[in-house]
N, C-alpha and C positions, 0 to 999 in steps of 0.2 A: 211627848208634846200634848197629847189628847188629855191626859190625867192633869198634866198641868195646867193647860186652859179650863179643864173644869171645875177644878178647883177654887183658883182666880174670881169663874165666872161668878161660884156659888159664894164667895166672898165679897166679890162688887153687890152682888143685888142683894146681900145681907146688909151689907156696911150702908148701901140707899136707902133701904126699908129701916134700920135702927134709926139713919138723922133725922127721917121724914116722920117718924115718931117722936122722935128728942126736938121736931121744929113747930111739934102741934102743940101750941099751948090753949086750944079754947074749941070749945066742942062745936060752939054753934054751926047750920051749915054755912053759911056767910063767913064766919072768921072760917074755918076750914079752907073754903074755895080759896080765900085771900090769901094764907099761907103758903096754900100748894102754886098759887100763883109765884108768890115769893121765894117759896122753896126751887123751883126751877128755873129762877132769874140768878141763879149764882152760876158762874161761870163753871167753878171745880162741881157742881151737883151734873151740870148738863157733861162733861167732862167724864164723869164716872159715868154715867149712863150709856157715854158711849164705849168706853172702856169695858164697861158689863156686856156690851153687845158686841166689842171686836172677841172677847174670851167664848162668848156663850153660841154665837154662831156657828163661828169653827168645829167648836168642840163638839155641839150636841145633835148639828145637822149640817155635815160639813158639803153635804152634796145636793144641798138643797139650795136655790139663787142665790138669799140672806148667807147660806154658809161661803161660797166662795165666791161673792165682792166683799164678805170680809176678810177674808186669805188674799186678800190681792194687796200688793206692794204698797199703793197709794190713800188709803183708805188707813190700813195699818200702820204705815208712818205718819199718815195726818194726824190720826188718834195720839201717838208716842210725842207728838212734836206739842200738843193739847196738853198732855201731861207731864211734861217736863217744865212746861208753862207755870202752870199751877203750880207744882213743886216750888219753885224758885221765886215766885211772886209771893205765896204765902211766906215762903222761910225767910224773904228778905223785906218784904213788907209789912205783912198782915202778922205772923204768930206774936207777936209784941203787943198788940193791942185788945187780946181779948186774954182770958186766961182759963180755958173748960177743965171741968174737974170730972173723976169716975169715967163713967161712958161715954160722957161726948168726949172727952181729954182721946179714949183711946180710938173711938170710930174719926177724929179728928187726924188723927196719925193716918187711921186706914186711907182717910179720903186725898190728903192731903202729901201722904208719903209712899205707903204699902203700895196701895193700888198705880200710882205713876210707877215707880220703880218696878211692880212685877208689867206692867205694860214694856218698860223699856228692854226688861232682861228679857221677852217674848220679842221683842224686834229683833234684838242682837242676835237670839237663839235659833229663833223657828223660823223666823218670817225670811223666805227666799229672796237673796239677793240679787244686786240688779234690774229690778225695777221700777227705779224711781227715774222721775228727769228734774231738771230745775226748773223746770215751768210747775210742778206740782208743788213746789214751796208756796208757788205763789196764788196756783187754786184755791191752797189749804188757805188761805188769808179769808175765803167767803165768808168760816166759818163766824169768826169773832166778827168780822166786820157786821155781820147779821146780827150776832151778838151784842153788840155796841148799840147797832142799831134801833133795836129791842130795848137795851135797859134805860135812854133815852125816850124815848117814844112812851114807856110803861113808866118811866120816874116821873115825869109829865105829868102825869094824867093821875097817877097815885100816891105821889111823892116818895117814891120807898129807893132808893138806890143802895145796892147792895154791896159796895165797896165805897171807902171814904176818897177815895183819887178818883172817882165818877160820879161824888153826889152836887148836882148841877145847885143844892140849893144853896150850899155852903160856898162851893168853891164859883160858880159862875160859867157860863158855857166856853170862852175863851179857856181859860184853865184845862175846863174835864176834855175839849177838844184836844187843847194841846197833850192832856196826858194821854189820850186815845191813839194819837199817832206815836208817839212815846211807845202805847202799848203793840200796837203792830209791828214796828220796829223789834221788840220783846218775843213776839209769834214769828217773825221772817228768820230773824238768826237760828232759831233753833232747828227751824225746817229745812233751810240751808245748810246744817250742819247736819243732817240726818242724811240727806242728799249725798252728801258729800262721802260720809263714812259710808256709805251704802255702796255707792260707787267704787273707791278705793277696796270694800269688802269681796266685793263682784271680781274684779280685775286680780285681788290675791289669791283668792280661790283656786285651789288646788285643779287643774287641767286633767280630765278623764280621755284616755286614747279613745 
């Protein structure tokens, strides 16, 4: 488990540091600040970030506060429930509309595929069952909702919206509302269904005298 999460970790905060270099196009400090602004307004960047921090906790200080609330049931399925999000919103939305070539093509996969899927096969694997409830599906909601609430408030103000189903300028705030609650709906099922598998995991579990 230890070798695995480090691994992982030392691959998420690789795969951040190459996009965050592939997203600098302009030295100035001003364009700089503005990108790194934009750079962490994408849902799968803040997404991997925390996925780099459920691996790299654990793994390199697992007895330190940071290392076990992120070994904790709810923290780790919220993270899994995050990336399974991304996975399926980029695969069934977003890969269509751009098309990366060389390096971004493959830290694209990282961000967008590797990194969700090695997140989910550490939930199924490591992460100790039976500690989730269903009220924590509905915690996990703060996240995006904060989310949302951020790329509105910041697209405002700078015009920059980093997904085309929430850019307010195109589509209008009725629309990108309505696709926000769309989107929740999108975040509820899957943390529901983590719940759920997690639960029925617990209860199959082999019984020790």
């Amino acid at each position: 488990m230890i070798l695995y999460r480090r691994i992982f970790a030392v691959l998420a905060w690789l795969t951040l540091g190459i996009q965050y270099g592939l997203f600098l196009k302009a030295l100035t400090v001003a364009a700089i600040l503005e990108r790194t602004v934009e750079y962490v307004s994408y849902f799968t960047i803040v997404t991997n970030f925390l996925i780099a921090l459920a691996f790299s906790a654990p793994a390199f200080a697992p007895e330190s506060k940071a290392g076990r609330w992120w070994s904790a049931a709810s923290p780790r399925g919220a993270v899994t429930a995050f990336a399974l999000v991304v996975m399926i919103i980029y695969h069934l939305l977003l890969r269509s509309l751009w098309h990366p070539q060389g390096l971004q093509l493959a830290n694209d996969y990282m961000l967008h595929y590797v990194m969700p899927l090695a997140m989910l096969v550490d939930w199924l694997v490591f992460t100790p069952r039976g500690g989730l409830r269903w009220r924590d599906a509905a915690i996990w909601l703060g996240v995006p909702a904060i989310y949302g609430l951020w790329t509105l408030l910041h697209g405002a103000v700078s015009g920059f919206y980093p997904y085309p189903f929430m850019d307010v300028a195109k589509l209008g705030y009725p629309a990108v509302l309505a696709n926000m609650v769309g989107l929740v709906l999108g975040f509820y099922l899957p943390a529901l269904l983590l719940v759920w598998i997690d639960g029925r995991l617990a209860r199959n579990r082999p019984q020790t005298a």
